[in-house]
Phi, psi and omega in degrees: 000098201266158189231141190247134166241139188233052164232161171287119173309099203294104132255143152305312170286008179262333159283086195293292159356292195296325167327313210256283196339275197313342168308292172292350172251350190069038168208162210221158169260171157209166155220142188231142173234158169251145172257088198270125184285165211278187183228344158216341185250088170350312175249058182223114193245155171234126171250130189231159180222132178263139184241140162221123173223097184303116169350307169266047192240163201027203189287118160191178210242139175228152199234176210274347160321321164312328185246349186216136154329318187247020159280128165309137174273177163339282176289003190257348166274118179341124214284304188304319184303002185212046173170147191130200198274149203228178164211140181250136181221100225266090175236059177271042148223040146271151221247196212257133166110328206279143181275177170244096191276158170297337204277325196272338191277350183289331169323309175284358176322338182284341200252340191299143130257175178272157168076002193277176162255101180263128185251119178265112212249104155279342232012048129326304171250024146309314200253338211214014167312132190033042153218185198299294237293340184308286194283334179258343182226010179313185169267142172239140171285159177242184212273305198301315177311277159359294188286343170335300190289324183300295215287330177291333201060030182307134174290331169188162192236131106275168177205167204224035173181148194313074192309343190251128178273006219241308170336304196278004143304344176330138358261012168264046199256146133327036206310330158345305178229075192259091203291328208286309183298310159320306162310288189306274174335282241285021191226001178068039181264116178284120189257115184260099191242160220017093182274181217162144181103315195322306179339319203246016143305139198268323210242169153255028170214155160206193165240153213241155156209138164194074211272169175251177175290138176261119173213099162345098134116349168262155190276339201200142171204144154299155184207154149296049133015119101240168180248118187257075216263163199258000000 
């Protein structure tokens, strides 16, 4: 049962988004580890490591409380919203900039199922991960695309580029008019965003896993991505 793995490693300086976000709110992630030295076996460290981590950074999931008031959080969505059967809809040969329309996911209409989890593939961050072009020139789903997914009855959405264009406006970006988010959350579509990898899946159906951290009352989490192929 080979396991794929499709997340990014949380460094804070590698994570342009998180970058620009922490800017504009005056707050930053880290991770601190403390070393305590041993006390009789010389080659014995005890470690502890402190997180301060934005919700969104690297690969993680947001869930509709990011966008609606009245959304569920993390823990209140059901463990199956983050794991199943899945499908890859191969638009690596979109470019910097470029949109994904309902006309193009409909080419792939033949591979959705209801209830799949669809991973939409640029290798954008493959290619452009920690640098400005990731944020200012990714590829975007468009509002139709969005509602596309709704009407398929999809369970969740990754993407392996900075999905919302209204996003690459930071710090004049709207959330108003984040149309993609707005679609998605509010129809109870789980969004698995800078996804990483997609490339080295074989196949086009697999199973998806992407749980969140359980922590009561947030909107968002890092999560661990993978894909479980036959």
């Amino acid at each position: 049962m080979p396991i794929i793995d499709l997340s990014l490693a949380h460094y804070d300086e590698m994570d342009p988004v998180a970058a620009a976000v922490g800017k504009m709110m005056n707050a930053e992630t880290s991770v601190r580890r403390k070393y305590f030295p041993p006390r009789k076996e010389p080659d014995v460290v005890f470690v502890d490591s402190w997180l301060s981590i934005f919700a969104h950074a690297g690969t993680h999931l947001d869930c509709p409380r990011h966008i609606y008031r009245w959304g569920k959080t993390t823990d209140e969505v059901p463990l199956d919203r983050f794991m199943g059967p899945a499908c890859l809809l191969d638009f690596s040969s979109k470019g910097a900039d470029a949109p994904i329309s309902a006309g193009d996911l409909e080419a792939h209409a033949g591979l959705v199922r209801e209830n799949d989890i669809v991973l939409l593939r640029t290798d954008f961050t493959d290619k452009f991960w920690g640098s400005d072009a990731y944020l200012r020139n990714s590829p975007f789903l468009t509002g139709d695309g969005a509602r596309w997914l709704v009407d398929k009855g999809v369970k969740a959405a990754g993407f392996d580029f900075l999905q919302e264009e209204e996003v690459k406006k930071i710090p004049e970006n709207v959330p108003e008019n984040y149309v993609v988010h707005r679609t998605l959350l509010g129809n109870g579509i789980i969004q698995i965003e800078h996804m990483t990898n997609l490339s080295a899946i074989p196949q086009e159906r697999f199973e998806v896993i992407a749980l969140p951290l359980k922590m009561p009352g947030i909107e968002g989490s890092p999560c661990r991505a993978v894909a479980v192929v036959e």
